[in-house]
mmCIF file of the N, C-alpha and C atoms, coordinates in Angstrom:
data_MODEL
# 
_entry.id   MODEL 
# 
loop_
_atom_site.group_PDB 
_atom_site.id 
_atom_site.type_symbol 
_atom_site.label_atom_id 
_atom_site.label_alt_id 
_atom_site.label_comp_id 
_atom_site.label_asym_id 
_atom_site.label_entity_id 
_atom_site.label_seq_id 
_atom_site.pdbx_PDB_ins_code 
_atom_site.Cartn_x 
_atom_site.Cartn_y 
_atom_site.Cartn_z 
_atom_site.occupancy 
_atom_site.B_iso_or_equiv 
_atom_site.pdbx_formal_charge 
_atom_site.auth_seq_id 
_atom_site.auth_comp_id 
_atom_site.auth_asym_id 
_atom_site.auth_atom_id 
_atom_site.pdbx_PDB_model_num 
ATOM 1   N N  . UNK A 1 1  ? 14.821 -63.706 -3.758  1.00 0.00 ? 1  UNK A N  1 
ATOM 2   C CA . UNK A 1 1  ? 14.795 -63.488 -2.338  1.00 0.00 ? 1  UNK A CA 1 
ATOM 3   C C  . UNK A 1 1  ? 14.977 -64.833 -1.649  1.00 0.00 ? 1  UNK A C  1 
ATOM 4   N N  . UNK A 1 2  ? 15.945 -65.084 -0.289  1.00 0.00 ? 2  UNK A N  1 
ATOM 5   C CA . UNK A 1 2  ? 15.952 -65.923 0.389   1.00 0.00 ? 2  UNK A CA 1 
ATOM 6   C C  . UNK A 1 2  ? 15.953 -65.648 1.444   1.00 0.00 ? 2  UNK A C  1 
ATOM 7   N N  . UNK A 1 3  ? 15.427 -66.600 2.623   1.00 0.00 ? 3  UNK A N  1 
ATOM 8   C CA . UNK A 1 3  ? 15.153 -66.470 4.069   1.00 0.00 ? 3  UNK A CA 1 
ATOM 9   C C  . UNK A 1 3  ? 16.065 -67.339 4.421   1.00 0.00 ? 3  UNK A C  1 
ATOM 10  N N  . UNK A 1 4  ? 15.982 -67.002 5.806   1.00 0.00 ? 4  UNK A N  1 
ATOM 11  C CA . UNK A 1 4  ? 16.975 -68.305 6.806   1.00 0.00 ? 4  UNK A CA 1 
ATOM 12  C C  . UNK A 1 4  ? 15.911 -68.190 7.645   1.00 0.00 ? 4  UNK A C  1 
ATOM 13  N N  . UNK A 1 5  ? 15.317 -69.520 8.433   1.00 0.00 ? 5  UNK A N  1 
ATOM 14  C CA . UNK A 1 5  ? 14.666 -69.538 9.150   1.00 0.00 ? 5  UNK A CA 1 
ATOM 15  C C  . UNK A 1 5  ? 15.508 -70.319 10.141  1.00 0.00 ? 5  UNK A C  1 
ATOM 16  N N  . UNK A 1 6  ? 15.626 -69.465 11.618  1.00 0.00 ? 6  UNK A N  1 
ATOM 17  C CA . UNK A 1 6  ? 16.504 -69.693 12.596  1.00 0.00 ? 6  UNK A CA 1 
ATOM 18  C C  . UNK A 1 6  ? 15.425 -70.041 13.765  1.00 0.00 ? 6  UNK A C  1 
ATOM 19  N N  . UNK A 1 7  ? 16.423 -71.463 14.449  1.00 0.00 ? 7  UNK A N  1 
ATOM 20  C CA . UNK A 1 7  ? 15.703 -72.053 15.670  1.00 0.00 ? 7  UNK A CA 1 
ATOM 21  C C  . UNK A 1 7  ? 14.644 -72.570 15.035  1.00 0.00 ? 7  UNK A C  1 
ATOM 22  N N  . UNK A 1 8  ? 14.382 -73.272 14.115  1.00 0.00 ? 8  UNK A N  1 
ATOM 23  C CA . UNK A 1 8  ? 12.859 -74.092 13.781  1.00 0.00 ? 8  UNK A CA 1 
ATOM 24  C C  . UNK A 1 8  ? 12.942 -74.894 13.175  1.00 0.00 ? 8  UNK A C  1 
ATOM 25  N N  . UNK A 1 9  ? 12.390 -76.051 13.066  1.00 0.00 ? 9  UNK A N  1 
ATOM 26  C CA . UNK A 1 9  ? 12.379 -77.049 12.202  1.00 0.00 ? 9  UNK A CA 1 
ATOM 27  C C  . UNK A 1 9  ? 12.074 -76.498 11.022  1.00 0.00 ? 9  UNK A C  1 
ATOM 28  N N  . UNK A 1 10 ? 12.343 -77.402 10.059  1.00 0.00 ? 10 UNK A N  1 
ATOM 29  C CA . UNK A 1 10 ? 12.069 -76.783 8.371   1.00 0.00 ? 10 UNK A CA 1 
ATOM 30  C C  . UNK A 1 10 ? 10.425 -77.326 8.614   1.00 0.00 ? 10 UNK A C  1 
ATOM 31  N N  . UNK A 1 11 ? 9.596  -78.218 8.558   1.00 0.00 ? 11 UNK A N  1 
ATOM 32  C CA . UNK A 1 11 ? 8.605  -78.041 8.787   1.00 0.00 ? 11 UNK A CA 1 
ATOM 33  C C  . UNK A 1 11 ? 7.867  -76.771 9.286   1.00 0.00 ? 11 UNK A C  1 
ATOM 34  N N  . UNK A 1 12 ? 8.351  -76.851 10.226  1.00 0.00 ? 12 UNK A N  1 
ATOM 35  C CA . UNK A 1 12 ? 7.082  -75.470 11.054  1.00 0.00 ? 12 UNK A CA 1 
ATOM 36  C C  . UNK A 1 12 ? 7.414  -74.413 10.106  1.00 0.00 ? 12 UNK A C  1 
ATOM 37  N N  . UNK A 1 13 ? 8.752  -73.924 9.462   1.00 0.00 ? 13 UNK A N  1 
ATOM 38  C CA . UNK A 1 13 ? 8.525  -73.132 8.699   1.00 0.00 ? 13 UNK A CA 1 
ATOM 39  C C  . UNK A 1 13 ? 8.084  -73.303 7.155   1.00 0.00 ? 13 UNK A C  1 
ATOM 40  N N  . UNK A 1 14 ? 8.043  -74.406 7.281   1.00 0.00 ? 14 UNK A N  1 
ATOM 41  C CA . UNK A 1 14 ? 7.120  -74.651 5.699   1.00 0.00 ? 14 UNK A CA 1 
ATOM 42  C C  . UNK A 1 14 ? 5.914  -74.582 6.214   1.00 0.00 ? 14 UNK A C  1 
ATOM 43  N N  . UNK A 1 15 ? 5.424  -74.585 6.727   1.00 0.00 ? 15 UNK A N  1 
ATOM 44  C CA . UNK A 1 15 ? 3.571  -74.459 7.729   1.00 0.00 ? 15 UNK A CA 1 
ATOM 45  C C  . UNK A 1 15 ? 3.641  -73.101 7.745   1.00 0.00 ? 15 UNK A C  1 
ATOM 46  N N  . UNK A 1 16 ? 4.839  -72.190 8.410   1.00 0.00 ? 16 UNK A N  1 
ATOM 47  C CA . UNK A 1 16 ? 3.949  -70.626 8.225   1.00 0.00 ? 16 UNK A CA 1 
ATOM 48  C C  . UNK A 1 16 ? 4.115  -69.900 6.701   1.00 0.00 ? 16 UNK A C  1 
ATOM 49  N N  . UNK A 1 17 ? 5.085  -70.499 6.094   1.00 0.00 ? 17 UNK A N  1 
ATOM 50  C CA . UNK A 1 17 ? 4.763  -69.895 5.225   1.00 0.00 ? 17 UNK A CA 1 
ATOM 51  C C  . UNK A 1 17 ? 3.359  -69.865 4.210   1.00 0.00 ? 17 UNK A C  1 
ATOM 52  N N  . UNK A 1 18 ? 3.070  -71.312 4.313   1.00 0.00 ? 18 UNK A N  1 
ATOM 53  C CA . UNK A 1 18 ? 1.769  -72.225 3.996   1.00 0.00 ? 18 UNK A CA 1 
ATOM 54  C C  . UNK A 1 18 ? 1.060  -70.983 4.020   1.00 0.00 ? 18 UNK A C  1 
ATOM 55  N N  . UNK A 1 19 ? 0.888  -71.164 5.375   1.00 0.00 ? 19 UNK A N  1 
ATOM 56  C CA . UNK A 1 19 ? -0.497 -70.284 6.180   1.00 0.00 ? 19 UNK A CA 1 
ATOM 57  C C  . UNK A 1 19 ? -0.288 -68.860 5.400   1.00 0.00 ? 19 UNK A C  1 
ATOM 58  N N  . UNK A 1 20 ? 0.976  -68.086 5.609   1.00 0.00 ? 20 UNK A N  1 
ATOM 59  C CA . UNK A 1 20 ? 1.169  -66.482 4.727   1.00 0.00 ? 20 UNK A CA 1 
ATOM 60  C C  . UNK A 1 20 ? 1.027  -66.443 3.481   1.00 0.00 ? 20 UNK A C  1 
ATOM 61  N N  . UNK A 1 21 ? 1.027  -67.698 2.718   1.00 0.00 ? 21 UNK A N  1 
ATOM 62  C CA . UNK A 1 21 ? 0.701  -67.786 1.777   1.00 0.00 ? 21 UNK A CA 1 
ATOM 63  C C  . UNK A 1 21 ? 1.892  -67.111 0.587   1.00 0.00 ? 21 UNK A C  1 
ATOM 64  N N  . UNK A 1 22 ? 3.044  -67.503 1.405   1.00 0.00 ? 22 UNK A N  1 
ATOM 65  C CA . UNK A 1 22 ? 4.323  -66.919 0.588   1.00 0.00 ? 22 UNK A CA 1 
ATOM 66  C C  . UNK A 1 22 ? 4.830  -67.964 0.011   1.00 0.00 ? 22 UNK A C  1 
ATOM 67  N N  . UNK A 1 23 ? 5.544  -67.751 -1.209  1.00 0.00 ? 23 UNK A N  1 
ATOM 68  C CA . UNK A 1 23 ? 6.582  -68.400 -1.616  1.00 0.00 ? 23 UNK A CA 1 
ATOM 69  C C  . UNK A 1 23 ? 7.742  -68.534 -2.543  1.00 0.00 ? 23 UNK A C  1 
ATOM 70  N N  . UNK A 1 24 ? 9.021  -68.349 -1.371  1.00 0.00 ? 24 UNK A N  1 
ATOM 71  C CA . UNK A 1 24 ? 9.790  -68.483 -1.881  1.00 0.00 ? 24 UNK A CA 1 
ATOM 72  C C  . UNK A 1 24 ? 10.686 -69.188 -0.831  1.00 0.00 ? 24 UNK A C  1 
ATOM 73  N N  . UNK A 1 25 ? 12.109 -69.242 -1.375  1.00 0.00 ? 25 UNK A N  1 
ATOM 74  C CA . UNK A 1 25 ? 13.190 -69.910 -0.902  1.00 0.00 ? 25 UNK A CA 1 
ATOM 75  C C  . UNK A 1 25 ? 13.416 -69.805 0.753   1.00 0.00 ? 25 UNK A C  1 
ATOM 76  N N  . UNK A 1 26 ? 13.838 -71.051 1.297   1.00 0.00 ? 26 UNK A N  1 
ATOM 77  C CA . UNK A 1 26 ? 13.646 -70.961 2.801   1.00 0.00 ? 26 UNK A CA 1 
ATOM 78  C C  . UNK A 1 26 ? 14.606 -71.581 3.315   1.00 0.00 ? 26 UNK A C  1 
ATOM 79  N N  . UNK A 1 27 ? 15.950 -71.296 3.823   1.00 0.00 ? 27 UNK A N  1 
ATOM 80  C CA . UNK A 1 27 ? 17.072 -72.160 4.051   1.00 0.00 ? 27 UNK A CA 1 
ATOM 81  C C  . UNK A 1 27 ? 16.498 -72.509 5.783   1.00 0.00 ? 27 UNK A C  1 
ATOM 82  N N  . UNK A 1 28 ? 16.793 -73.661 5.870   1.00 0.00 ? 28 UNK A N  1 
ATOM 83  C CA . UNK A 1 28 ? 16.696 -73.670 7.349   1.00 0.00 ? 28 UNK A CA 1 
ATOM 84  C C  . UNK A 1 28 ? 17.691 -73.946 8.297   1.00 0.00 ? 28 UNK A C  1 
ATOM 85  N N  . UNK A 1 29 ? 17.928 -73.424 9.627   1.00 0.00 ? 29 UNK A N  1 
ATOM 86  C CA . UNK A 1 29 ? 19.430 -72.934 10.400  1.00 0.00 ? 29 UNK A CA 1 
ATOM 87  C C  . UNK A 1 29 ? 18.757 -73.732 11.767  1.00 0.00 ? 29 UNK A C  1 
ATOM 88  N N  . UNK A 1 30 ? 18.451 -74.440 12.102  1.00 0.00 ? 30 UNK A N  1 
ATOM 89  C CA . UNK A 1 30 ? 18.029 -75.354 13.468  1.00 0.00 ? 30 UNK A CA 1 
ATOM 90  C C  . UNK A 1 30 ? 18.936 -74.646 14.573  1.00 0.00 ? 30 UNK A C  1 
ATOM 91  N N  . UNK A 1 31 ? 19.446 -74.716 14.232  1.00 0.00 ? 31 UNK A N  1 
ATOM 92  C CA . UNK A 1 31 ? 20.285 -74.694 15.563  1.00 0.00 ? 31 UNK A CA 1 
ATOM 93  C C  . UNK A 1 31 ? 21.108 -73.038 15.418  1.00 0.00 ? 31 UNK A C  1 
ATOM 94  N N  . UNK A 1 32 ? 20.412 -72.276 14.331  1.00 0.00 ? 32 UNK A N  1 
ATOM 95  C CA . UNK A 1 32 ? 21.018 -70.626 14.856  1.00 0.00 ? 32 UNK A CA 1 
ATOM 96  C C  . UNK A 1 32 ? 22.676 -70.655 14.647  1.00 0.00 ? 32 UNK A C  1 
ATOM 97  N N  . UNK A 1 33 ? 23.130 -71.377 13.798  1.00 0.00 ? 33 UNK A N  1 
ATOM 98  C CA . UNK A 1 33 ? 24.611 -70.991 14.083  1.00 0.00 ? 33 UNK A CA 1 
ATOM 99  C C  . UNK A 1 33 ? 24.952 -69.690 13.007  1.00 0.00 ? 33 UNK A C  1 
ATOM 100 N N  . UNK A 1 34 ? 23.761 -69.500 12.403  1.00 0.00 ? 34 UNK A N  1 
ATOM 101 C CA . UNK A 1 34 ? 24.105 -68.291 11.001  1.00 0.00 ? 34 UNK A CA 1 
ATOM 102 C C  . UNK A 1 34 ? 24.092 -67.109 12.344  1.00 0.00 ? 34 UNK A C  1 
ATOM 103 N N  . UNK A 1 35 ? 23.695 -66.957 13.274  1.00 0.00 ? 35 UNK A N  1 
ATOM 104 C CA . UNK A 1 35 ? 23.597 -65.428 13.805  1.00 0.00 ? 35 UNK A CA 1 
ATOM 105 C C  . UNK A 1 35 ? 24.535 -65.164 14.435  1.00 0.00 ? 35 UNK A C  1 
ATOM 106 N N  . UNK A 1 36 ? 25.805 -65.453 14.874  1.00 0.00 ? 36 UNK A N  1 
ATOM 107 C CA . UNK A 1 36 ? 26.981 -65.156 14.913  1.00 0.00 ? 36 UNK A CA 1 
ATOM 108 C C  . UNK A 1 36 ? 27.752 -64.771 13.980  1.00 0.00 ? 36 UNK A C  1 
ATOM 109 N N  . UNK A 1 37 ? 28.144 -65.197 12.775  1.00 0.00 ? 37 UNK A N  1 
ATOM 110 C CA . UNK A 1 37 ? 28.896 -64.600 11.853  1.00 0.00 ? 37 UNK A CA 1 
ATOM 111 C C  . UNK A 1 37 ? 27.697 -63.860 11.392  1.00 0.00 ? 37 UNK A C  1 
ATOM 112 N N  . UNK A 1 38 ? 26.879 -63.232 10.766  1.00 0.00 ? 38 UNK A N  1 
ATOM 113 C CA . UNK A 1 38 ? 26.295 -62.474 10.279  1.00 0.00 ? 38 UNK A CA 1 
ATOM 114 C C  . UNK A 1 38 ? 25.581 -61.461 11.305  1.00 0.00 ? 38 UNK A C  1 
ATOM 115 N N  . UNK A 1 39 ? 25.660 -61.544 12.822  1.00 0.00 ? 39 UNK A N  1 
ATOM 116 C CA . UNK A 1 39 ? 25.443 -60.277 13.516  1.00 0.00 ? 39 UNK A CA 1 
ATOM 117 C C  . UNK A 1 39 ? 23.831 -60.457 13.566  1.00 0.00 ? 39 UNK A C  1 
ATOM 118 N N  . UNK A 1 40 ? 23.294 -61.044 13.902  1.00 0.00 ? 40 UNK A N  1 
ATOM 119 C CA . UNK A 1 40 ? 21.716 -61.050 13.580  1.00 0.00 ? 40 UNK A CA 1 
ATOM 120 C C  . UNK A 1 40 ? 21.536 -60.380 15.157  1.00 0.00 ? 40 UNK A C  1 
ATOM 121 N N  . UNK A 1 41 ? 20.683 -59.107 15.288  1.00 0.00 ? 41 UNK A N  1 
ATOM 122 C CA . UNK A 1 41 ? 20.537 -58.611 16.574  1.00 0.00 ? 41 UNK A CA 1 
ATOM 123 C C  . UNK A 1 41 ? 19.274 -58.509 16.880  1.00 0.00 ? 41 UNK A C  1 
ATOM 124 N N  . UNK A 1 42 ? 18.647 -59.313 15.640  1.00 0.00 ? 42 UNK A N  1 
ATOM 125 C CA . UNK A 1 42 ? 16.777 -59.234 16.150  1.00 0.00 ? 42 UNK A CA 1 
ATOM 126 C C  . UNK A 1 42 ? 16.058 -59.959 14.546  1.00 0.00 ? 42 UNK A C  1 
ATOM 127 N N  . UNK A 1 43 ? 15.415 -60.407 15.053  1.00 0.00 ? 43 UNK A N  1 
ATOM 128 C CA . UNK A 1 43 ? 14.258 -60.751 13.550  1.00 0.00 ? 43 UNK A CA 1 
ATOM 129 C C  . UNK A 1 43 ? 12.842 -60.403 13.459  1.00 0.00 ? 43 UNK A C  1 
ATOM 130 N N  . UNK A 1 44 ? 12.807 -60.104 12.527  1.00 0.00 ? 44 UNK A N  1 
ATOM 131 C CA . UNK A 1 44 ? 13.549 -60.543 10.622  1.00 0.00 ? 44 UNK A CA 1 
ATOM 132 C C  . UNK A 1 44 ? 14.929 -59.519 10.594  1.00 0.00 ? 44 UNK A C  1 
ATOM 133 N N  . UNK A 1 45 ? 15.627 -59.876 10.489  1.00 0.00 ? 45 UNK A N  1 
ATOM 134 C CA . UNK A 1 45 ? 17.065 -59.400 9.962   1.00 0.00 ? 45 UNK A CA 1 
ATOM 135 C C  . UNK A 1 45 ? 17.122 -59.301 8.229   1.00 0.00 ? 45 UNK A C  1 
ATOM 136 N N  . UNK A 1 46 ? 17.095 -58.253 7.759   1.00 0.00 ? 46 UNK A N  1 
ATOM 137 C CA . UNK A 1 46 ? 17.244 -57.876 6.613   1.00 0.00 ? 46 UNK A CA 1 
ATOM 138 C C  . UNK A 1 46 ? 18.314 -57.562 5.467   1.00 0.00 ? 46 UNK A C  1 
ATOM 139 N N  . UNK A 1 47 ? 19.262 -58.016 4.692   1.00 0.00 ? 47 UNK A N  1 
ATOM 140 C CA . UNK A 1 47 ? 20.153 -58.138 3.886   1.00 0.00 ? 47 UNK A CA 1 
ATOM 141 C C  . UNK A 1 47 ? 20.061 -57.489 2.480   1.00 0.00 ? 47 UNK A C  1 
ATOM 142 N N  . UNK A 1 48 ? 21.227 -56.580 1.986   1.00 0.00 ? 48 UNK A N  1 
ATOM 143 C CA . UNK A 1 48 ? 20.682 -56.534 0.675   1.00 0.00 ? 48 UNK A CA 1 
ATOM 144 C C  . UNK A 1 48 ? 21.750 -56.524 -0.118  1.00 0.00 ? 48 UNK A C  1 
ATOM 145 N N  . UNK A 1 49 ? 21.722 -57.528 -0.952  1.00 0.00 ? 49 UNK A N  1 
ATOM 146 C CA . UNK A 1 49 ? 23.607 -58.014 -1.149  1.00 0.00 ? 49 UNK A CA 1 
ATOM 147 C C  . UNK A 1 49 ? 23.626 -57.677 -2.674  1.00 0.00 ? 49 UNK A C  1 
ATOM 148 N N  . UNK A 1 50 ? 24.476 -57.016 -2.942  1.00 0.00 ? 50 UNK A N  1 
ATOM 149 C CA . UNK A 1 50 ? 24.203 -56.243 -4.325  1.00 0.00 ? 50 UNK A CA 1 
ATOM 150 C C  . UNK A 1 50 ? 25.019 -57.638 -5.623  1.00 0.00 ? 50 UNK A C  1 
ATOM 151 N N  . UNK A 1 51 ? 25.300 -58.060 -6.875  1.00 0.00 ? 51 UNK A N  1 
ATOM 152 C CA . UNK A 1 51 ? 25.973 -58.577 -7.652  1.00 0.00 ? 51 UNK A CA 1 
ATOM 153 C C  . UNK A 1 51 ? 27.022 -59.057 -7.551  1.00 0.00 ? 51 UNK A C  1 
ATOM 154 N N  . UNK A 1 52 ? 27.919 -58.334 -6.314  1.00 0.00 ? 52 UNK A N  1 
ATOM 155 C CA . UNK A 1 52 ? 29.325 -58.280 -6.195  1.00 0.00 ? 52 UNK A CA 1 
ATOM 156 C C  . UNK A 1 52 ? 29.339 -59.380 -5.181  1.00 0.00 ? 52 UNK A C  1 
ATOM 157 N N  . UNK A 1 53 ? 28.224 -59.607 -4.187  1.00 0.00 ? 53 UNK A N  1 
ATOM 158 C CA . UNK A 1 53 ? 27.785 -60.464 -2.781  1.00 0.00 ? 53 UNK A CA 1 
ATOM 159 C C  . UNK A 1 53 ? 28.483 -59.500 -1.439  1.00 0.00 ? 53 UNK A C  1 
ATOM 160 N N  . UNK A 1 54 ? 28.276 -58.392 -1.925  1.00 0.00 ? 54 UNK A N  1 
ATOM 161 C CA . UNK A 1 54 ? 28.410 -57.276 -0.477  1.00 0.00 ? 54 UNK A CA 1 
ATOM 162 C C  . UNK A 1 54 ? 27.187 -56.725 -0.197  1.00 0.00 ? 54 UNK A C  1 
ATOM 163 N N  . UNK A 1 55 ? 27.273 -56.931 1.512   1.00 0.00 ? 55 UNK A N  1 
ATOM 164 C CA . UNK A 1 55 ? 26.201 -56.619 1.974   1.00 0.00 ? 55 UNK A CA 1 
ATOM 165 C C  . UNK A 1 55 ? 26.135 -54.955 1.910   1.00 0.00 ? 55 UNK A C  1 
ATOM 166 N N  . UNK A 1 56 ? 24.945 -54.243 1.236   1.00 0.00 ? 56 UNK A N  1 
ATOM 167 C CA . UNK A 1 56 ? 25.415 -52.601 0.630   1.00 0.00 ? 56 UNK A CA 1 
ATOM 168 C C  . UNK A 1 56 ? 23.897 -52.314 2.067   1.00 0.00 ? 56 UNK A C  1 
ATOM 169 N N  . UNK A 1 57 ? 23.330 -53.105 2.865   1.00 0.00 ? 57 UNK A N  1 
ATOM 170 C CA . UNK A 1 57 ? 22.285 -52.539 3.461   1.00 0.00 ? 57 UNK A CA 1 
ATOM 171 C C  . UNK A 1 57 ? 21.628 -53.903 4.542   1.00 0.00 ? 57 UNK A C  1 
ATOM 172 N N  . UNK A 1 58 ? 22.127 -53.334 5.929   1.00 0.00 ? 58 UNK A N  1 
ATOM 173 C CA . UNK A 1 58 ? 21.277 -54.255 6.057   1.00 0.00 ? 58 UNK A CA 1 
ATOM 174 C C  . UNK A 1 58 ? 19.543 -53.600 7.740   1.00 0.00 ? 58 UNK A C  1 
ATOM 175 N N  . UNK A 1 59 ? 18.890 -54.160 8.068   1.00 0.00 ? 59 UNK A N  1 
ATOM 176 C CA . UNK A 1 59 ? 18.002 -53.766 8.967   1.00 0.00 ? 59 UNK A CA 1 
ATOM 177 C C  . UNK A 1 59 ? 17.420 -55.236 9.787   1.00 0.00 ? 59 UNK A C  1 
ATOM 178 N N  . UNK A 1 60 ? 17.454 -55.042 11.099  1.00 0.00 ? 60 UNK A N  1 
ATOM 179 C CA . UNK A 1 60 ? 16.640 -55.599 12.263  1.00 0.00 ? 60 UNK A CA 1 
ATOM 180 C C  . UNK A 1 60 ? 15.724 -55.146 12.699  1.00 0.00 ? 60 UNK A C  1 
ATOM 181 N N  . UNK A 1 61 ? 14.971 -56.368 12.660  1.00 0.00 ? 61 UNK A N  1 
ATOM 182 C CA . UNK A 1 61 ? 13.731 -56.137 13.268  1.00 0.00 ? 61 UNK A CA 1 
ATOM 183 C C  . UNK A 1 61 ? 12.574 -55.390 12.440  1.00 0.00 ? 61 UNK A C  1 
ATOM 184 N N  . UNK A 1 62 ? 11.262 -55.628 12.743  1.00 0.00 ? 62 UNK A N  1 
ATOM 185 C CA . UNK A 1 62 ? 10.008 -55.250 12.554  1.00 0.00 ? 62 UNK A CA 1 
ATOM 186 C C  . UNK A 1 62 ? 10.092 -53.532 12.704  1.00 0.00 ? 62 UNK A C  1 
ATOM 187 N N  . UNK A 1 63 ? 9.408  -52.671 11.948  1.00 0.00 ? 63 UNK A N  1 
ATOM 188 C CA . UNK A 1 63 ? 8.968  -51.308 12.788  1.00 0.00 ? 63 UNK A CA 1 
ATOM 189 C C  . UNK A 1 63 ? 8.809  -50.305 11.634  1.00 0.00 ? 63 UNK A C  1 
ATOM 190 N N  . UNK A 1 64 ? 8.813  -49.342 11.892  1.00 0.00 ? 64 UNK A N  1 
ATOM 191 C CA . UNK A 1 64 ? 8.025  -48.150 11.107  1.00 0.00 ? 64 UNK A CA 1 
ATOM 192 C C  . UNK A 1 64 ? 9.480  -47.250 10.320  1.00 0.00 ? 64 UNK A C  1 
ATOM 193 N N  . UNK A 1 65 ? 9.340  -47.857 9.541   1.00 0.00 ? 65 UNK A N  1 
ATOM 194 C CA . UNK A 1 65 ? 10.180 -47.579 8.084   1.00 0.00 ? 65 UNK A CA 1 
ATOM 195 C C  . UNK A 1 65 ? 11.042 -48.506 7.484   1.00 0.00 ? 65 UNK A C  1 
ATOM 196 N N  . UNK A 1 66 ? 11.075 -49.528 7.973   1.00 0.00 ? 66 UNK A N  1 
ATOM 197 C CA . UNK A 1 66 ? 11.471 -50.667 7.353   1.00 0.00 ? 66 UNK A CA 1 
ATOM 198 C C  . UNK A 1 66 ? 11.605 -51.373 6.169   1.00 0.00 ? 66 UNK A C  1 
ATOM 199 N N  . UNK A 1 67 ? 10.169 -50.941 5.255   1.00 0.00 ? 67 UNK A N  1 
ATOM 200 C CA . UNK A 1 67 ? 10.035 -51.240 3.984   1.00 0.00 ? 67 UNK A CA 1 
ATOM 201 C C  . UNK A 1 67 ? 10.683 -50.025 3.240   1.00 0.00 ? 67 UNK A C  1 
ATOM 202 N N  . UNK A 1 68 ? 10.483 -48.489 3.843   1.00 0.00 ? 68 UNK A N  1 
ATOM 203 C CA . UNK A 1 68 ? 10.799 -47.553 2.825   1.00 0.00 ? 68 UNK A CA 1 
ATOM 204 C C  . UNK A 1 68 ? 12.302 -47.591 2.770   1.00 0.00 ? 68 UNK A C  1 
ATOM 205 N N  . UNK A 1 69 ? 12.877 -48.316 4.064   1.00 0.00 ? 69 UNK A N  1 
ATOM 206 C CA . UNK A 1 69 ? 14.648 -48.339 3.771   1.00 0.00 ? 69 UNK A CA 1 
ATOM 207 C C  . UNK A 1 69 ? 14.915 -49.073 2.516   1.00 0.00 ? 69 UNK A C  1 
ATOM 208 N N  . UNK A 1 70 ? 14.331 -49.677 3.117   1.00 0.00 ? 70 UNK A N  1 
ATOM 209 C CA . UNK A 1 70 ? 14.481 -51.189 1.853   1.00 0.00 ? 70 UNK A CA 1 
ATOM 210 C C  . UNK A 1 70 ? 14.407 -51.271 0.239   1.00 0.00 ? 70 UNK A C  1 
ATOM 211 N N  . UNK A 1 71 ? 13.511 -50.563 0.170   1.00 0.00 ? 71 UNK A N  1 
ATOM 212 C CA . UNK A 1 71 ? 12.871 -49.393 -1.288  1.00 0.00 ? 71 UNK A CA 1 
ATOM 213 C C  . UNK A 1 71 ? 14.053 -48.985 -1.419  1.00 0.00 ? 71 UNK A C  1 
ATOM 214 N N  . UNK A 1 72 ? 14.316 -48.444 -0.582  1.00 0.00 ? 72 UNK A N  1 
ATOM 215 C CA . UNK A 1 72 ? 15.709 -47.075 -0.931  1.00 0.00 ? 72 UNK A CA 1 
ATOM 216 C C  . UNK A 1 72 ? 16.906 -47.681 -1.097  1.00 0.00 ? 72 UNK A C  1 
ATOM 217 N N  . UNK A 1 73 ? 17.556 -48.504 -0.618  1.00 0.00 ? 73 UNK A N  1 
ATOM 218 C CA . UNK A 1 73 ? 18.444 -49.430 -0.043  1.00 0.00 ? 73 UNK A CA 1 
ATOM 219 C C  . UNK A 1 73 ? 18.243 -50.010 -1.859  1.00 0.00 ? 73 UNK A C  1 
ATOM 220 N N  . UNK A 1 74 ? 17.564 -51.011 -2.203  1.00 0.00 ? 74 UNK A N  1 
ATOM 221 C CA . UNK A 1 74 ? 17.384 -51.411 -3.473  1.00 0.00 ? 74 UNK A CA 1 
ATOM 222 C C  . UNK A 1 74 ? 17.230 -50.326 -4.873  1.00 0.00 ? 74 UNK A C  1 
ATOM 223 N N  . UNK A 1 75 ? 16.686 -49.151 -4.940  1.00 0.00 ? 75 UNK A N  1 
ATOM 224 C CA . UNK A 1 75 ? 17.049 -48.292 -5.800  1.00 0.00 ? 75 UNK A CA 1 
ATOM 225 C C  . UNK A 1 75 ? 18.675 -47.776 -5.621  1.00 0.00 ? 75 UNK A C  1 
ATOM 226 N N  . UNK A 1 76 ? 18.941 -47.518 -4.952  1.00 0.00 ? 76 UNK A N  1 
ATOM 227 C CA . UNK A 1 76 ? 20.819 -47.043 -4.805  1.00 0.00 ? 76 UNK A CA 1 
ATOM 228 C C  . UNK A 1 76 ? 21.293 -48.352 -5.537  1.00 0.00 ? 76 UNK A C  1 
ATOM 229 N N  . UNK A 1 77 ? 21.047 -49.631 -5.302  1.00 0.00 ? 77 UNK A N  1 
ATOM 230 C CA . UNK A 1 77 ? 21.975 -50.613 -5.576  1.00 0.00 ? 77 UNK A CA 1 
ATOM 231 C C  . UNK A 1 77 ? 21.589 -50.960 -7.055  1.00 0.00 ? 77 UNK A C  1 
ATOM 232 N N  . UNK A 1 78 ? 20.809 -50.316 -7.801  1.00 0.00 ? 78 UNK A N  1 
ATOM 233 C CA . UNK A 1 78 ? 20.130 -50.540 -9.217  1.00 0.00 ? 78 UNK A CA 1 
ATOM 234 C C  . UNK A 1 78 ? 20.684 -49.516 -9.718  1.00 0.00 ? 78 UNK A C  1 
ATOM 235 N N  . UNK A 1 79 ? 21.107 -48.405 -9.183  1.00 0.00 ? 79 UNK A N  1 
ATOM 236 C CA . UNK A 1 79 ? 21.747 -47.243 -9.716  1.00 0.00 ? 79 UNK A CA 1 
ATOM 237 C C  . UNK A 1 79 ? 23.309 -47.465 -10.076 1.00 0.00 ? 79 UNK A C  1 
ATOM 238 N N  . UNK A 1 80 ? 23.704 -47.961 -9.074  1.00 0.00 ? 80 UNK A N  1 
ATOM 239 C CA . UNK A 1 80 ? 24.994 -48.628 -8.948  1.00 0.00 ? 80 UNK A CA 1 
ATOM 240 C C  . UNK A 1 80 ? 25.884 -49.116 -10.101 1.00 0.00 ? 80 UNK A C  1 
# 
């Protein structure tokens, strides 16, 4: 799994992740130029790029079913 953390210093996002107590990979985008070519229409912007590097799924934003897409979204692409 990798993140892009957009608009932030790589610091501050090495601090929240700190704090969430996550860890993994964290590209950092200062200046937001990834959300134009990739369409970002809200965050967390969600990707799910199968072997081939096609995006087979993607979701914006926070909200109520988000994880079960995602579940689903990743079993289809294991079936695949």
């Amino acid at each position: 799994m990798v993140t892009i953390c957009l608009g932030s210093p790589a610091e501050e996002a090495r601090q929240a992740l700190q704090r969430a107590n996550v860890d993994l990979l964290v590209l950092v985008d200062e200046d937001a130029e990834t959300v134009q070519p990739y369409q970002v229409s809200g965050t967390p912007t969600t990707y799910l790029i199968d072997s081939q590097g096609v995006i087979v799924m993607s979701n914006a934003g926070y909200g109520t079913g988000a994880e079960s897409k995602l579940r689903a979204g990743i079993k289809r692409a294991l079936e695949e």
